[in-house]
C-alpha positions as CSV (number, residue, x, y, z in Angstrom):
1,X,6.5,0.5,8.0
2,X,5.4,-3.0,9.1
3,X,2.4,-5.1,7.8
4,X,0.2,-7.6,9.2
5,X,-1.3,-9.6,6.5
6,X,-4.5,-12.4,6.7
7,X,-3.8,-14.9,4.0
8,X,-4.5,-18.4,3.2
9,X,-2.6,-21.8,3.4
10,X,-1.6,-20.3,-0.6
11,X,-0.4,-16.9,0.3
12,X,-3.0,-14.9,-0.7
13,X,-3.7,-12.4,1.0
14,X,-7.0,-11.4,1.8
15,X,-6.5,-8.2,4.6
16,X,-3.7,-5.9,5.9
17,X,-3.0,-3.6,8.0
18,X,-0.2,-1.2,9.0
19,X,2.0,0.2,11.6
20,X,4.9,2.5,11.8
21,X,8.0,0.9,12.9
22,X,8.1,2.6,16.6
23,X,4.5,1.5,17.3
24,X,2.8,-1.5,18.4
25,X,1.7,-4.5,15.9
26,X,-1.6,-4.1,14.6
27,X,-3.5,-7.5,15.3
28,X,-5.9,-9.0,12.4
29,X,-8.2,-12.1,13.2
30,X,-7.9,-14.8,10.7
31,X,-11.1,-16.5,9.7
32,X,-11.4,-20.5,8.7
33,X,-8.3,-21.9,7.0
34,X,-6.4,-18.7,7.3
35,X,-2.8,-17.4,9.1
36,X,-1.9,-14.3,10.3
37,X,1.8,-12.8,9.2
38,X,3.9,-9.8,9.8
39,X,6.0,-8.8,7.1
40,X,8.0,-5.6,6.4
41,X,6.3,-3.2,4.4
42,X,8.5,-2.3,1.6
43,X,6.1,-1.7,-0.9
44,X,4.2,0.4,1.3
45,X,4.4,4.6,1.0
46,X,6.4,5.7,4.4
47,X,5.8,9.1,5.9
48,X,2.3,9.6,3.5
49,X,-0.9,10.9,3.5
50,X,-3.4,7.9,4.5
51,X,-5.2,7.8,1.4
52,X,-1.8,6.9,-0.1
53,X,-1.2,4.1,2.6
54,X,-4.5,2.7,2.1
55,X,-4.1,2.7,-1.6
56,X,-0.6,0.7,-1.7
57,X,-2.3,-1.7,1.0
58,X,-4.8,-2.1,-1.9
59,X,-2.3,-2.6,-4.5
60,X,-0.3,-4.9,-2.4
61,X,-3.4,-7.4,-1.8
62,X,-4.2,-7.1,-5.4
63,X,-0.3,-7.9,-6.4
64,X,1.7,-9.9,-3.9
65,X,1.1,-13.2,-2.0
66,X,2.6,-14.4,1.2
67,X,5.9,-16.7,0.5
68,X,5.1,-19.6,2.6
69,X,8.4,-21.6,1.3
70,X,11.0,-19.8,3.5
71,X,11.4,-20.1,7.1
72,X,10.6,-15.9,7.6
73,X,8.0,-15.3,5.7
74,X,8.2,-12.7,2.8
75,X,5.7,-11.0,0.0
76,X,6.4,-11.6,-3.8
77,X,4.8,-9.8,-6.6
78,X,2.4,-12.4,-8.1
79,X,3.7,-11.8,-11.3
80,X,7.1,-13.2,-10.6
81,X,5.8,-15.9,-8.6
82,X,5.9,-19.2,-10.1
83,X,4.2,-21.2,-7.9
């Protein structure tokens, strides 16, 4: 499963949303001071029921930021982060 994220110029992320890998790229619009990313979805359920999907989108807002250090962006749990 892929993920587009809205975050800001520190990562966090403030909106996602998914789509299966064989499926277009679901498109977010970023407000002031904020980027658009698409990551891969690891931490996201595959193959579940929505209500699952929607709550690991919640949990991955709530517990990952946007890496913004590396040329491809990536997601790190916020409590290994030490920036």
């Amino acid at each position: 499963m892929r993920a587009t994220v809205v975050h800001d110029l520190q990562g966090n992320i403030a909106s996602v949303a998914v789509s299966p890998p064989d499926s277009g790229v679901m498109y977010l619009t970023p407000g002031p001071g904020q980027l658009v990313t698409e990551i891969a979805a690891r931490a996201l359920p595959a193959d579940s029921e929505v209500a699952a999907i929607r709550a690991g989108m919640s949990a991955l807002i709530e517990t990952h930021r946007v890496d913004l250090s590396v040329t491809e962006a990536r997601v790190l749990n916020k409590a290994d982060a030490t920036a």
